[in-house]
Structure formats: C-alpha cells, structure tokens
C-alpha positions in Angstrom: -19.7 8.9 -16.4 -17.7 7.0 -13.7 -19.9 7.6 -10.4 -15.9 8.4 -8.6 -16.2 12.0 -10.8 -19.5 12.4 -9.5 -18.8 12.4 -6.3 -17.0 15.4 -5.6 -19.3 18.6 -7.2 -22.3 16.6 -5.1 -20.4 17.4 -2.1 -19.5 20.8 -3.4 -23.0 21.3 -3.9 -24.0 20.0 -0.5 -21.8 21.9 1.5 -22.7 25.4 -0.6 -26.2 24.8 0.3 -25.3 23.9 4.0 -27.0 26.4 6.6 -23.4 26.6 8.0 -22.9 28.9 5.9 -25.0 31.3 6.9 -23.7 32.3 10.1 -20.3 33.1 8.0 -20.3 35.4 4.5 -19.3 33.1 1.6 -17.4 36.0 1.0 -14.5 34.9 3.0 -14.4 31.9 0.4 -12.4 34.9 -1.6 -11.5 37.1 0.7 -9.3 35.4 2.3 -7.4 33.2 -0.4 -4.3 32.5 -1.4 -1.8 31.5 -4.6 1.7 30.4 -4.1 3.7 27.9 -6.0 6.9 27.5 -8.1 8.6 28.3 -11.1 10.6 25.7 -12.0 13.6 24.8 -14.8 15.2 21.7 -14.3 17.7 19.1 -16.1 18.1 15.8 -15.7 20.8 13.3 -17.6 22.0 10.0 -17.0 25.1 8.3 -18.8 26.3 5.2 -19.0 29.4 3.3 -19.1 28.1 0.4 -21.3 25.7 0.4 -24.2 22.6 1.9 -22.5 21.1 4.4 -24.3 22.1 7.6 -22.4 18.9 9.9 -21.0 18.5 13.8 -20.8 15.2 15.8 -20.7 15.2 20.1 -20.0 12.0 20.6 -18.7 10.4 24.4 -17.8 6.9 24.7 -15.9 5.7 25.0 -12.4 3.8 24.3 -9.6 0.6 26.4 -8.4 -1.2 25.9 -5.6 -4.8 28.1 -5.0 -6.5 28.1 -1.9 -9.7 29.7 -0.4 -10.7 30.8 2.6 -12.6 29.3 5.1 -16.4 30.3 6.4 -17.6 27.8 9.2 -14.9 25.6 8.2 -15.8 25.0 4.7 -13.0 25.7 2.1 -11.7 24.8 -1.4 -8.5 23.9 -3.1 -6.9 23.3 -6.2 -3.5 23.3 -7.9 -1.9 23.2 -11.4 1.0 21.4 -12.2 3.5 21.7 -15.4 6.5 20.1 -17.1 7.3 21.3 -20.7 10.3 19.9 -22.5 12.7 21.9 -24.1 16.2 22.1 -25.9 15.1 18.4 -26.6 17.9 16.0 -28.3 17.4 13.9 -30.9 19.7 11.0 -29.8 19.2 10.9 -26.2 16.9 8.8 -24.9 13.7 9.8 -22.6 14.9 10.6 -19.1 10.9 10.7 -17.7 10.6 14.7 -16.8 7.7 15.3 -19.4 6.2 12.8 -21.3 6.5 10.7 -24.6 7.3 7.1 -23.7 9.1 5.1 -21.4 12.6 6.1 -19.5 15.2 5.3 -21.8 13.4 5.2 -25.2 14.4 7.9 -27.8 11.4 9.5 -28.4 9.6 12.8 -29.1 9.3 15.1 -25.5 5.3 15.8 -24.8 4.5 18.5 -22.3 2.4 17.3 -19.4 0.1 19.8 -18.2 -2.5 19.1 -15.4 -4.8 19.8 -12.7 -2.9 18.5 -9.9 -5.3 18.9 -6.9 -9.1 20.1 -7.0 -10.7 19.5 -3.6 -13.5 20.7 -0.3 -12.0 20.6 2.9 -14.3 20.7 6.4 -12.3 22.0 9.4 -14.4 20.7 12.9 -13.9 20.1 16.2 -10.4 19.3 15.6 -10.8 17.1 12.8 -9.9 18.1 9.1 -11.6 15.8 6.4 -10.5 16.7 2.6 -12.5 15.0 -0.8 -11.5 15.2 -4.0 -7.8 15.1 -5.4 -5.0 16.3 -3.2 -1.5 15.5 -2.9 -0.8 12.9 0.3 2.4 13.0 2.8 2.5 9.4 4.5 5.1 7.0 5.1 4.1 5.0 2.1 1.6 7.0 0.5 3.2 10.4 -1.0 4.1 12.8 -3.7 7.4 10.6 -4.2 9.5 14.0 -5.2 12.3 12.5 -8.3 10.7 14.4 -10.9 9.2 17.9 -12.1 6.1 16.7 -10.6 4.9 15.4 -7.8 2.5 12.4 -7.0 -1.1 13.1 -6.6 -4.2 11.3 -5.4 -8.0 11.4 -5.5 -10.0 10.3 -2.6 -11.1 10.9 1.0 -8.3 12.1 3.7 -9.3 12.7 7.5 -7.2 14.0 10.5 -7.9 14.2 13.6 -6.1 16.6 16.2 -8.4 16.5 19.2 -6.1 14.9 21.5 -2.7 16.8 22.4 0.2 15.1 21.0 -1.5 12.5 18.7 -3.1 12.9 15.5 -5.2 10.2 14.0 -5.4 10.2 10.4 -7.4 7.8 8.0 -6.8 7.8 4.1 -9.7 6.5 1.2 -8.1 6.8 -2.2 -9.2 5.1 -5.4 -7.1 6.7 -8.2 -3.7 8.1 -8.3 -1.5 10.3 -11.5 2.8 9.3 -11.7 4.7 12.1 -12.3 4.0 12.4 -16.9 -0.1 11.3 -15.8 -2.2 13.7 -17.6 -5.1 11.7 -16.2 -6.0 9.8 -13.0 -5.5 5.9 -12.7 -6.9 3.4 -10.5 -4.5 2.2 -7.9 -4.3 -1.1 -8.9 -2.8 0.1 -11.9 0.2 1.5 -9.8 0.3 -2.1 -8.6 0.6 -3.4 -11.5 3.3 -1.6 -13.1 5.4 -2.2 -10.0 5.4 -5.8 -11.2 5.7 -5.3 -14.6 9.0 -3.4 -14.1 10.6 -6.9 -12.3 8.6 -8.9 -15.8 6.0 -10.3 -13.6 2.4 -9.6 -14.9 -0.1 -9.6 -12.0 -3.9 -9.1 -12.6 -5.3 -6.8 -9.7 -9.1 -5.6 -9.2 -9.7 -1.8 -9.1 -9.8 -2.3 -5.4 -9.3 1.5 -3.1 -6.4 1.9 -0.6 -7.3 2.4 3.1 -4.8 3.2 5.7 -4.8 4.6 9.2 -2.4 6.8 11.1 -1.2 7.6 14.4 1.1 10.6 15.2 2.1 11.1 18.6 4.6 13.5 20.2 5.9 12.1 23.5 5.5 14.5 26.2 9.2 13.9 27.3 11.4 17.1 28.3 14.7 15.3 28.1 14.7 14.9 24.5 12.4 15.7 21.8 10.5 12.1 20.5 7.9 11.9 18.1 6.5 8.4 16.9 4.5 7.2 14.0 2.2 4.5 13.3 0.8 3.3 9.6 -1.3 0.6 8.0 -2.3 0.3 4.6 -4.1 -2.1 2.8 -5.7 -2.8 -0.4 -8.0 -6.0 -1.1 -6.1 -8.8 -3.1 -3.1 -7.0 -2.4 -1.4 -6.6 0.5 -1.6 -5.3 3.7 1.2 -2.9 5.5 2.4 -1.4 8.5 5.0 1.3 8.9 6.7 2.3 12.3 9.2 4.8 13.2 10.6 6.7 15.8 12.5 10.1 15.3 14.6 10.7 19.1 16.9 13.9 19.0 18.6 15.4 22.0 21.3 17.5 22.9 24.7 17.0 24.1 26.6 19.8 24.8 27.0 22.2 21.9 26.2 19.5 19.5 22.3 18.1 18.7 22.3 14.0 18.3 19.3 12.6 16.4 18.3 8.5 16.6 15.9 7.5 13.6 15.1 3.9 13.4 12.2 1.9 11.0 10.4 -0.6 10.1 8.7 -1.9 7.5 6.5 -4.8 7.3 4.2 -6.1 4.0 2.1 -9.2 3.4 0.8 -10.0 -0.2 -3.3 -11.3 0.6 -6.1 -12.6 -1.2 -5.6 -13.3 -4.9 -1.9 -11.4 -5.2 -0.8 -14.1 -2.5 -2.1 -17.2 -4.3 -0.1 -15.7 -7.6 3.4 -15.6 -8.9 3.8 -12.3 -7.8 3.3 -13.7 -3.4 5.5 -11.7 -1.2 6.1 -11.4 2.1 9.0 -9.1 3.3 10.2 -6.2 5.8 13.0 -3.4 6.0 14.2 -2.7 9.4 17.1 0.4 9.8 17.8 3.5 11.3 19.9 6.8 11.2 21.8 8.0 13.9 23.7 11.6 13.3 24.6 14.4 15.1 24.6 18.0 13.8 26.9 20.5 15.0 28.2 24.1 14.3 27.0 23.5 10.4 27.7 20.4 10.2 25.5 16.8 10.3 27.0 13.6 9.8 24.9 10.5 9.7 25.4 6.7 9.7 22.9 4.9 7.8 22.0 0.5 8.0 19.1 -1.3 6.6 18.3 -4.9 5.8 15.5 -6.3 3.5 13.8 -9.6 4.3 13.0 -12.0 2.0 10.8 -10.0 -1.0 11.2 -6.8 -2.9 9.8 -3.7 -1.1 6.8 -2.9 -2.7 6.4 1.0 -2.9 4.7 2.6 -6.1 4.0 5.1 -4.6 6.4 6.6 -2.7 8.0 6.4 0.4 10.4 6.4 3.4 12.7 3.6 2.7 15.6 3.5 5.3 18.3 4.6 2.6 17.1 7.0 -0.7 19.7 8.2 -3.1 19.8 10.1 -6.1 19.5 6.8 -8.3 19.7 3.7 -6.0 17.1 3.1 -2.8 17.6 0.0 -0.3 14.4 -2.2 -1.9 15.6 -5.3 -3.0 15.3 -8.6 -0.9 18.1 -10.3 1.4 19.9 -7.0 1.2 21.8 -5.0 3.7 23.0 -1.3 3.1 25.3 0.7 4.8 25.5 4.1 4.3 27.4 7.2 5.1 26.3 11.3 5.0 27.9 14.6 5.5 26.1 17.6 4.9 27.4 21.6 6.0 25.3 24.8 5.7 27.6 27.6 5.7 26.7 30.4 8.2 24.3 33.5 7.6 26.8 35.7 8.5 29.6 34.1 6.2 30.6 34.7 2.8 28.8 31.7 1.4 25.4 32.4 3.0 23.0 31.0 1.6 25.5 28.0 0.8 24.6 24.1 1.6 26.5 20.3 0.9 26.5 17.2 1.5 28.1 14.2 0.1 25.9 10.8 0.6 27.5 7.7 0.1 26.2 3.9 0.6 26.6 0.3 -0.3 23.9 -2.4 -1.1 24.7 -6.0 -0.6 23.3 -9.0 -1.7 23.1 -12.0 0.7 25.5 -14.8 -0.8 25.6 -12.6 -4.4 28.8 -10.2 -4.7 27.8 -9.7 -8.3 24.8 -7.9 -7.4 26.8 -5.5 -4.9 25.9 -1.5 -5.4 27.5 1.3 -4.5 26.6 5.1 -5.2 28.1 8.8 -4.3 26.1 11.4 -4.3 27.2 15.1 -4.3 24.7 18.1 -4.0 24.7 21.8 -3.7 21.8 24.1 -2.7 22.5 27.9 -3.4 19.6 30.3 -2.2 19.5 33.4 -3.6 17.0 34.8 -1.7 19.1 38.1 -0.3 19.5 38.8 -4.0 16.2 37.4 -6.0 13.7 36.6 -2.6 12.2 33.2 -4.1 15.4 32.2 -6.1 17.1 29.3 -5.5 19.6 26.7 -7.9 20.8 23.6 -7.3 22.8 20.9 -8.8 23.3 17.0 -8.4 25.6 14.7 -9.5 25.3 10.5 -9.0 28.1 8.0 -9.6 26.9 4.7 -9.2 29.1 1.6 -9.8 27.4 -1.9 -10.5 29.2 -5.3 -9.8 27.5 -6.4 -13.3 26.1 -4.2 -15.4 26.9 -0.5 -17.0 28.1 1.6 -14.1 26.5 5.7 -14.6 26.3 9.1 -13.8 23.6 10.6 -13.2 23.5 14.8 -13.1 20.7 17.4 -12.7 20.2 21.0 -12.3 17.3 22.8 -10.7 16.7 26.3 -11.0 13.7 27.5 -8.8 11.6 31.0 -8.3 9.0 30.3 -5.5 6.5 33.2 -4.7 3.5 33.8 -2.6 0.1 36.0 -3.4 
C-alpha cells in the first residue's frame, strides 16, 4: 500500500487517542454535525460550424458535503460527489460531464461516483491545519468549477488567522481527481496532460506542490482593499507567484470596484532544460461599477511570451464560457453587463448578464477569438427554498477554424440538515 493512504487514519488514530479530548465529550463529534449539498441536473452541448463532431452529455447527481463537530478543536469531514449520464445520444460525441473517454469522442457515458473529500481538521490558536482530501480555493490551486464536479485534492492545508487582517496560509498536496477522476492522481500527472493537450510529451517526477499565502485586508476606511499574495511551486516544474488587489469604493449612489493581476511562472529544474521550457506572465485588471442593479465592467489582459500553465484551475484575468485569456503574446479585451432585478419587482429572483471579449494574437490575425456569452440565473427559492435553474449559451467565432455554440442548462435543489 502507497505509504500517502496511510497517512491519514494514523492521524485519525492519533488525534482520537489525544488527551484533548478528554476535557471535551467526543460526543460533540455527532452532536453537533452537519449535511448540506446539492442536487444537481445539468446539460451541456457544443456545436460546430465545421466538421467537428458535435458534443452533448445530460448528467443527474449531486454534491454532499458531511461535517462533524468539533471537541477541543478536533473535527472530521467528508463529501460525496456524483455525475450520472442520461438521455445519452448515440451520435454525439462526449461533452466531459460523466465519464467514458475523451471530450469529443463518441463513446458510451459512464457514471462517475466518488468520495470527493475525507479529512481531520485541528482548530488552534488561530490556526486551522486540515489532512487528508479536501477541495482547495487558491488563486491557482482550486476546484476549477466547468463541470458537474469540482476539483479535489489530497494533502496537508494550514491557515493561519492570528493576526488581524492577514491570513497566512501554506498548502502540501501530492495527488489531485479532474472532474470524471474516480481515483486520485499524482500531480505531475495534471502536468503532464497539460502538455499533452498542446502535443508536447513532458516526463515529470511525482514531485508534491507547495505554496504559501498571504491574505491581508487593508485597514483603510476610504475604500474597502483587500490584497493577496501566492507562490507555488513544484520540483522540476516550475515555480509561481500570483498577486492581486481587489479596491472598491463608493461614489455617490453608485459602488466602483478596481481589480488588477498578475501572473508570473518559471519552468525549473528538468521541465526547463526540456522542450516543454516556459517562461511567461498575465498582467490585467477589471474596473466596473455597479449601480441600482446594474454592473458593467471593462476587462484587459496581456500574456507574455509562454502559454499560461493552469491544470488546475484558476483566476486568469478574462474566463468565459468556452474561451480563457491563456495563450502567449496575446492581449484580450473584454466587455460585461450584468442586472439583478429587484426583490420587490416582478422578476425577483431574476439575474443577466451578457459577457463579451476579444483575444488577439501578436502579429497573427488568423488566430483572433472572439466570444458572447449570455446567461440567466432564476432562483426559485420563494417558490421551492433550495431551487434554482439556469441557462448558458456561448457563440464563439474563430479567425481559422469551426466557429460554435456552446449551450447548458443547470437545474439545482440545494438543502441543508
């Protein structure tokens, strides 16, 4: 047996045994649980202009997420995810909500059904340290949200709250599961297939990720600003930092919000000496302004010289329903307009927005991009409390190559025990 799946029912055991626990009755391990999660029914399809094979996959299933309660800090987790296929075509290819094969290839739909998280978490002196698999929300690092179900990682997390404003955080993980895994990989094999997706084959050591964090809220009483701070890196890899800053103030009736980026990542070690060497950075911002409903944003990013490397999710400067700013030498511009009607108004419940951007290649028209994007949110709640739908629809035109459409539906019950 792999000494990593060892590792965390020694701990378990450990902490059972711990005296801590005597001064607290294990039976607020039970009493004081929780289970809340999500229903969820969603369909995805993408079409094409030109002689791609066109993709569709219905998918029905869930997320579930069990907690326990605490005694002297000490407390569990664990969570079930699920993706079944149904009302599956025959002449459609694979669209990648359940499993069978690779995106595009006409295949038979398998259900993916898996323990998504299974954890011990110690809360002390301000400092929250979690082992075991758990799902991760860092710039670069995080459950990347495109399909029925999310990213998910196994390792060691640790944050730090101790000082007011900042949080320090510090990540350890050695395996991760896509969103059809049924079973944990090693990083490097996210890695890997990053490459392999451009037709570069790169040979990577089952090396762990470690990254550090800083959070801070300024204490400024003009406007609300709140910075962060990430590096990541992986041995024979690369290493990589993150920065952004999130500025929002008000002026007058209306609420203005400054959002700039940016990205920096260095192949090392072997990675650097091989085909696949990179050495790039994204740099952008948002700046919007929200006002009675409304919140209209201006989006810009450029690229430097490499391909963004992100397998596993993350906050690039512009994200779309199909297209994200990623490739090198390229500068995007983007546009957004988003309205949520009123509570009190006939449409409550009711939100929009239309998201529109270009993606330019330096010196290359014929590799210009542009995509629309249309979505509505309807929650149901004052009818069905938990209900909400939603649907999507992409048109993305290509300066070579097929231009598509990409639509999907969401239909979701959330509830909480």
């Amino acid at each position: 047996m792999n000494i990593k799946t060892k590792l965390l029912p020694l701990v378990v055991a450990c902490l059972a045994a711990s005296p801590a626990f005597a001064s607290e009755p294990m039976a607020n391990i039970f009493n004081d649980g929780s289970l809340k999660g999500q229903f969820q029914l969603f369909d995805f399809q993408r079409n094409f202009d030109g002689d791609s094979t066109d993709r569709q996959d219905t998918s029905f299933g869930g997320l579930f997420y069990l907690r326990s309660g605490e005694a002297n800090g000490i407390s569990f987790g664990g969570s079930f995810a699920s993706a079944n296929p149904i009302w599956e075509s025959n002449n459609d290819g694979l669209y990648g909500l359940v499993g069978g094969g690779a995106p595009g290839s006409v295949v038979e739909r398998t259900a993916v059904n898996r323990l998504q998280e299974y954890f011990v978490s110690g809360n002390w002196y301000d400092t929250q340290i979690v082992v075991g698999a758990q799902e991760l929300r860092t710039p670069m690092m995080n459950p990347f949200p495109l399909r029925a179900i999310p990213f998910t990682y196994r390792g060691a997390s640790i944050k730090n709250t101790s000082i007011e404003n900042v949080a320090i955080s510090a990540l350890y993980i050695t395996d991760y599961m896509g969103w059809t895994d049924e079973e944990f990989n090693n990083v490097s094999s996210g890695i890997r297939s990053e490459f392999a997706r451009k037709g570069v084959i790169v040979d990577v050591e089952d090396n762990p990720i470690y990254a550090l964090g800083l959070d801070y809220n300024l204490p400024i009483d003009s406007v609300k600003a709140k910075t962060s701070l990430w590096y990541y890196t992986m041995e024979d890899v690369y290493n990589q930092y993150h920065v952004k800053l999130d500025v929002s103030g008000e002026m007058g009736a209306a609420n203005w919000y400054f959002i700039p980026s940016y990205l920096k990542q260095d192949s090392t070690g072997e990675l650097d000496q091989s085909a696949a060497q990179f050495d790039t950075y994204q740099a952008g911002f948002h700046l919007g302004m929200r006002w009675n409903g409304f919140d209209a944003t201006v989006k810009y990013v450029t690229t430097g010289d490499g391909d963004v490397v992100a397998p596993f999710g993350d906050e690039k400067v512009i994200i779309q329903q199909v297209v994200q700013s990623a490739r090198a030498n390229e500068d995007g511009y983007g546009l957004q307009l988003a309205y949520q009607f009123a509570p009190d108004s006939a449409l409550s419940g009711v939100s929009t927005y239309v998201n529109w951007a270009n993606y330019e290649i330096d010196g290359d028209s014929s590799q210009d991009i542009d995509e629309t994007d249309f979505s509505v949110v309807y929650d149901l709640a004052k009818y069905v409390d938990g209900l909400s739908v939603r649907a999507r629809h992409a048109i993305v035109n290509y300066s070579t190559g097929d231009d598509l459409t990409d639509t999907r539906f969401y239909v979701y019950y959330k509830f909480a025990i």
